[in-house]
N, C-alpha and C positions, 0 to 999 in steps of 0.2 A: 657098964658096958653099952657102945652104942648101938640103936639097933636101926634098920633100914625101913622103913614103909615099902607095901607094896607096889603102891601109887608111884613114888618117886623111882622107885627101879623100872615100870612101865613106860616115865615119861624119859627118862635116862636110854632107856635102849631105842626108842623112838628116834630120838636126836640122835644117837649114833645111825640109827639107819637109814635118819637123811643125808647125812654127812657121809655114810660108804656108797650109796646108790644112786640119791639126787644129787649131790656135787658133782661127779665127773659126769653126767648127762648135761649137766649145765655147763661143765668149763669145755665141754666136747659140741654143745650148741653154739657156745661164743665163737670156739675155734673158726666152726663152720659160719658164722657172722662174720669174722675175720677174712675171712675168705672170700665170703661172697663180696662183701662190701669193696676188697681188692680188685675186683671184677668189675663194678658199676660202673659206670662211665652217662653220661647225659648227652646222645649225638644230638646235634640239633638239624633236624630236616627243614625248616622254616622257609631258609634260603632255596629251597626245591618250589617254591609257591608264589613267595613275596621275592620283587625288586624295586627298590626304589627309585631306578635307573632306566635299563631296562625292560621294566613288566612293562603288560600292556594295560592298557586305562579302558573303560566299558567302553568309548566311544571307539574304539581302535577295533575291540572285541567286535561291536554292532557292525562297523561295515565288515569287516573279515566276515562276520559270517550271511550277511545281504551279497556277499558276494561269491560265499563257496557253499551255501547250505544246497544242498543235490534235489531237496525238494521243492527248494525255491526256482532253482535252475529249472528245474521241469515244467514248474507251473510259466513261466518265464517265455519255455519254448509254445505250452498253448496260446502263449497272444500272438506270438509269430505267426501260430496256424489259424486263426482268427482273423488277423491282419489281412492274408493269405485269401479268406474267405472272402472278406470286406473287396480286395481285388476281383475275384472269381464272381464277385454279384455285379461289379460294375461291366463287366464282360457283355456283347450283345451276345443274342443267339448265332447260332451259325446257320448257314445257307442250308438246305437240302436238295444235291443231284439226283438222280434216277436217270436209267439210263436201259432201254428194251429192247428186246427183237425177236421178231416171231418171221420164221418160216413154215410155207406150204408144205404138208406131207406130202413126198408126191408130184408134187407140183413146182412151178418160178416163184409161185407169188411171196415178198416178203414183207415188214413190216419194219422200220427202225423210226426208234423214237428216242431223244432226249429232253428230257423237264428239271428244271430247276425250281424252287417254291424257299420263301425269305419270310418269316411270321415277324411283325408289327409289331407286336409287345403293346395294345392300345391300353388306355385308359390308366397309363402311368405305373405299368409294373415291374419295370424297371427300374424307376426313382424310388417305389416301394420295399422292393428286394434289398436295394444299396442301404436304405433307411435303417431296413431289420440288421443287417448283416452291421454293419456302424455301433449299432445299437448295441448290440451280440461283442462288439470289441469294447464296448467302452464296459460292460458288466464286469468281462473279465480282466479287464485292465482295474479295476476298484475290486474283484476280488485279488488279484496277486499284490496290489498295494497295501489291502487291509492285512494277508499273511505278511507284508513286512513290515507289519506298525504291532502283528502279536509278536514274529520273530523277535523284535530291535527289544519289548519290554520282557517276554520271556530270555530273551540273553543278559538282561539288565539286571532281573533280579537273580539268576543263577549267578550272576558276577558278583552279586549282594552277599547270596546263602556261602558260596565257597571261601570269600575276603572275610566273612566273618568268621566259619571253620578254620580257616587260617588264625587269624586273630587268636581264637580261642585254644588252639596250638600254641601259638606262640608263648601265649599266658601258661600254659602248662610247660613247657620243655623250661621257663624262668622262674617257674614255681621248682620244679624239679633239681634246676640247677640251684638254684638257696635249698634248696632240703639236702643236697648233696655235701656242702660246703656242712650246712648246720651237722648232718652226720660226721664231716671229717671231725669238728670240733669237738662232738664229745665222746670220738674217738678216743680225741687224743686226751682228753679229762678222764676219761675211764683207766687207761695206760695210767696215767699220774694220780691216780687213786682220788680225786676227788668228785669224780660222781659214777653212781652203781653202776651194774652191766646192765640192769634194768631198763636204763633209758636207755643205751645204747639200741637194744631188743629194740622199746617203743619207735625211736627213731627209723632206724633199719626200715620197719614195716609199715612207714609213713614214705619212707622212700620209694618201695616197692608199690606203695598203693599208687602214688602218684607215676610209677615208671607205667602200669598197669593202663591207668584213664588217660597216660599220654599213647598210650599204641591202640586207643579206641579212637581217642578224638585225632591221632593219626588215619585213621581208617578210612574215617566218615570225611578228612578233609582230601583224601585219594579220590573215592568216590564223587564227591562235589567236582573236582577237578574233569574227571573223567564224566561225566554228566555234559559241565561244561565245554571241554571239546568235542563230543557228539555234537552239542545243540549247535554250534557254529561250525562244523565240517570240520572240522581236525583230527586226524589220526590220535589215537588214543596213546600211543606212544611218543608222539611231538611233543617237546619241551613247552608246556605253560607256564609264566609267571607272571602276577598279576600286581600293580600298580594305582593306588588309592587307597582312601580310607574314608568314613563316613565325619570328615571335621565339615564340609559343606552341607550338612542334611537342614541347617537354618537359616540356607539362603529363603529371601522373598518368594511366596508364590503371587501367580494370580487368584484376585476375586472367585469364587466359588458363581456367581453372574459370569465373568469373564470367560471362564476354563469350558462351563457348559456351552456357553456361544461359542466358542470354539471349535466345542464337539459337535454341535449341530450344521457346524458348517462346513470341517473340514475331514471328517470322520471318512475311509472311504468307505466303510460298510454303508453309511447311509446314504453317502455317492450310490454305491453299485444298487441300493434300492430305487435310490430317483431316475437310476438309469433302467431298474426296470420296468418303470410307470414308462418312458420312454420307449421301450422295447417295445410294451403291451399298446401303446397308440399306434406307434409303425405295425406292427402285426394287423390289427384294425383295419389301416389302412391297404395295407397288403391282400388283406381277408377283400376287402371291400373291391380293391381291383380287380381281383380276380375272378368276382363274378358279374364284369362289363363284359360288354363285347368286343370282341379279337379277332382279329383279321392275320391273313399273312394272302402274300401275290406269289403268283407262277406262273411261268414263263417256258415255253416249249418247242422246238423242232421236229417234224417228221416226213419220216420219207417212206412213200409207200410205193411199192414194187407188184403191180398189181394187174389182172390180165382172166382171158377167157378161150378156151380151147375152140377156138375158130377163128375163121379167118376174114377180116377185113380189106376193103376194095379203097384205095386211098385216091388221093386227088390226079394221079397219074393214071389210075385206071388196072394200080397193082395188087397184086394181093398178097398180105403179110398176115401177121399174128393180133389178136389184139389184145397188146403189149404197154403199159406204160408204165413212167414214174412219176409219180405225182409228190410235192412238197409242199408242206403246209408248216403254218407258223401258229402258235397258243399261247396266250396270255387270258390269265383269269386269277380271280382273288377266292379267296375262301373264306369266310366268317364264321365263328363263334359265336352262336346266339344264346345268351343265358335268359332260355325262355322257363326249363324246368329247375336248375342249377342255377342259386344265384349266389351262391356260398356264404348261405343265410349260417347256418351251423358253424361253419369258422368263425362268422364275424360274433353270434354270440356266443362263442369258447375265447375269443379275443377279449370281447369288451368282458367278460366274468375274470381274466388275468388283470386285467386296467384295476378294476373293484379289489382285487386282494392284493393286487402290488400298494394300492392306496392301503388298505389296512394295514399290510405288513408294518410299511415307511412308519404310519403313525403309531404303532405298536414300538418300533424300532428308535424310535424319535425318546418315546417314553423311557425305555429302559437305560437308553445313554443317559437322559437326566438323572435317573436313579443311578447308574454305575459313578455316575462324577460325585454325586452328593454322597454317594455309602467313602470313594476313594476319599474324599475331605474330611469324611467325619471318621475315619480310621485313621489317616495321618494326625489330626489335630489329636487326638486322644492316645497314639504314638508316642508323638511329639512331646505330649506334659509329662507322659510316663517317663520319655531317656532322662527330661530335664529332671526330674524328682530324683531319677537316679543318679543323678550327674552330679549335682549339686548338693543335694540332701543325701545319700546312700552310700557313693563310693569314695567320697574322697573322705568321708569323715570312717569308712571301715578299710583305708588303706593306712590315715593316721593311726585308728586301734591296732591294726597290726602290729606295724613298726613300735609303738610303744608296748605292747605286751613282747615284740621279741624282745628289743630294750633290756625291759624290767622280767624276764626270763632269763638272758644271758647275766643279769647282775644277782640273778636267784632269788630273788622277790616272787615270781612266780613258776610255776612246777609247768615239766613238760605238756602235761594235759593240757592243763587251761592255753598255750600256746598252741598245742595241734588243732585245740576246737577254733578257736577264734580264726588262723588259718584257711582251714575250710570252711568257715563264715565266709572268708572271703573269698576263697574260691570261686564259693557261688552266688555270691556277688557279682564279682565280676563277668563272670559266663552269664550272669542274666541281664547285667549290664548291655553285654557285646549281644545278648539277641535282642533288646530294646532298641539301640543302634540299630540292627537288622531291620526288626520290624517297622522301624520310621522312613528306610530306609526304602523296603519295598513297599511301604503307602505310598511314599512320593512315586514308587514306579507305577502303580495303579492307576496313581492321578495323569502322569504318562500316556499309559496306557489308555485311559478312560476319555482324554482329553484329545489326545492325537499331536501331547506337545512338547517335541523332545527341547526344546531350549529348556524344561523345567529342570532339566536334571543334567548338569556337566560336570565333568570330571579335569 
């Protein structure tokens, strides 16, 4: 008689009880795979960002916004008023009328007087004033230039950070669309029985991962955008599309010698400092006139109406009042004597500005050296980094790709080892595309640092 173990009745009801409970959870999860997977679709936004046609190019971007940025404009209107000033110093003084009259309580007697007075401006305080006021436009003329030498590299590299966001979009929604297609196909092997629901599962959820990091790096390339039309005046809702790619980042520069003579000469931050060593001598000198001596003339009419309560015997032998008017004429000058006041105080609170505009310059002199040589030695060490990855990194982990999907599609290798190598290169390339970036914005640095937009054309 044969007789059953109890082991083997234990492991017998098991397998029934995955086969009653786990199976239709499974073919009821595919269903819902089935469905979902009917639903994906891969829209591509890309063309919302990039045109090859036409976007616009940084250079396009740069004046647009040297030309609508609202706080450019503004700084723009104080040279106006500066200008404005520069006229208002060249200006003489004006004249001074007066003009009186006194009458007797009481009495005829009256007094009228009119005086005019013209002050002199001696000892050159005039030529002095126009100096300062000159002086006063050219500062501010070298500070609204230097905000549009940061404008033009700050828009240069947000045009960098967004075209690379773009990029790296772009690389996701074409990653996305091969892992869609890859899911149709083992769709349809699944349907034909020759491979499990299993991959299908794995696939699915490599789709989804990637639909997932495409609506993030969707997000951040929104933001970029919208970054972007701020910094250059454009409505946040106006159509941007953007035009370039980083294949010029190994044009020629100049000399690291070269770039800094450059900066020391055409920099306007160190303009507007020379200009205020400039400023600080006109004040000086300013200081200094005005504790000469100063004059101004006047010039006067009066008529006096003037008389005495009795009476005078005239040449006739009659007798009247005595009554007359009398006119007289006044010119006289008036001087300024800087006997206790000789605007000793100005002059040295003037010459202590002279002493720290000279510091500042040569402190300012320094750190330009130091901004060009740190922007050279970032770009160069940029630079070797894209090429390593250019050369050595990505092309030989876009060939591993392609040969593991290959020899995956021929079943030599299993889904895994395809996903991982995959996102090998995913991140690859996303590191790729910020090496790009980063070589990208050295050279705007060097831009920046140099004062030399020929470095960098699109």
């Amino acid at each position: 008689m044969l007789t059953v173990q109890p082991k083997f009745l234990r492991k017998m009801l098991s397998l029934v009880t995955l086969i009653l409970f786990v199976l239709p959870q499974f073919l009821k999860a595919q269903d819902a795979n089935v469905i979902q997977s009917a639903r994906i679709n891969a829209p591509s936004s890309i063309a919302k960002y990039l045109d090859t046609l036409e976007g616009k190019t940084v250079d396009e971007l740069v004046a647009y916004a040297l030309e609508n940025n609202a706080e450019l404009a503004a700084d723009r209107k104080e040279i106006e008023a500066a200008r404005a000033l520069v006229k208002q110093a060249r200006l003489r003084p004006n004249p001074s009328v007066e003009f009186s009259r006194q009458e007797q309580i009481g009495g005829k007697d009256n007094d009228t007087m009119i005086a005019g007075s013209l002050p002199l401006e001696l000892g050159g305080r005039r030529r002095t004033r126009i100096n300062v006021a000159t002086a006063e436009l050219t500062i501010r003329e070298k500070e609204v230039a230097n905000r549009e030498r940061l404008l033009a590299a700050d828009v240069r590299a947000k045009f960098g950070e967004a075209l690379a966001q773009a990029f790296k979009l772009k690389l996701t929604e074409d990653l996305l669309e091969t892992a869609l297609n890859g899911f149709r196909l083992v769709q349809a092997r699944v349907v034909e029985g020759r491979t499990p629901p299993l991959e299908e599962n794995m696939t699915l959820v490599e789709v989804n991962r990637l639909r997932s990091m495409r609506e993030i790096v969707a997000g951040k390339t929104e933001i970029a955008f919208l970054e972007l039309r701020n910094l250059i005046g454009m409505k946040p809702e106006e159509p941007l599309r953007l035009r370039g790619d980083f294949k010029d980042l190994l044009a020629p520069l100049p000399t690291l010698g070269e770039a800094t003579e450059q900066a020391l000469r055409e920099r306007p931050d160190l303009q507007g400092l020379r200009a205020m060593e400039t400023l600080s001598e006109a004040q000086i000198e300013q200081a200094r006139a005005a504790g000469r001596i100063d004059a101004s003339v006047s010039v006067g009419y009066g008529r006096n109406n003037f008389g005495f309560p009795v009476n005078g015997i005239t040449d006739t032998g009659a007798l009247r009042p005595v009554q007359d008017v009398f006119h007289s004429l006044r010119f006289g000058i008036t001087l300024e004597l800087p006997v206790r006041n000789r605007n000793q105080g100005a002059i040295e609170a003037a010459v202590a500005n002279l002493e720290a505009a000279a510091k500042r310059l040569e402190f300012a002199e320094l750190t330009v050296r130091r901004e060009v040589a740190s922007a050279f030695a970032r770009y160069q060490s940029a630079a070797r980094a894209m090429e390593i990855f250019r050369v050595g990194v990505r092309d030989q982990a876009n060939a591993n790709l392609v040969v593991v999907r290959q020899t995956y599609e021929l079943g030599a290798k299993n889904l895994i080892e395809y996903l991982v190598e995959e996102r090998r290169f995913i991140e690859l390339e996303n590191e790729f595309i910020n090496a790009q970036a980063e070589t990208y914005l050295a050279r705007v640095e060097i831009l920046r640092a140099a004062n030399a937009p020929e470095l960098i054309k699109k």
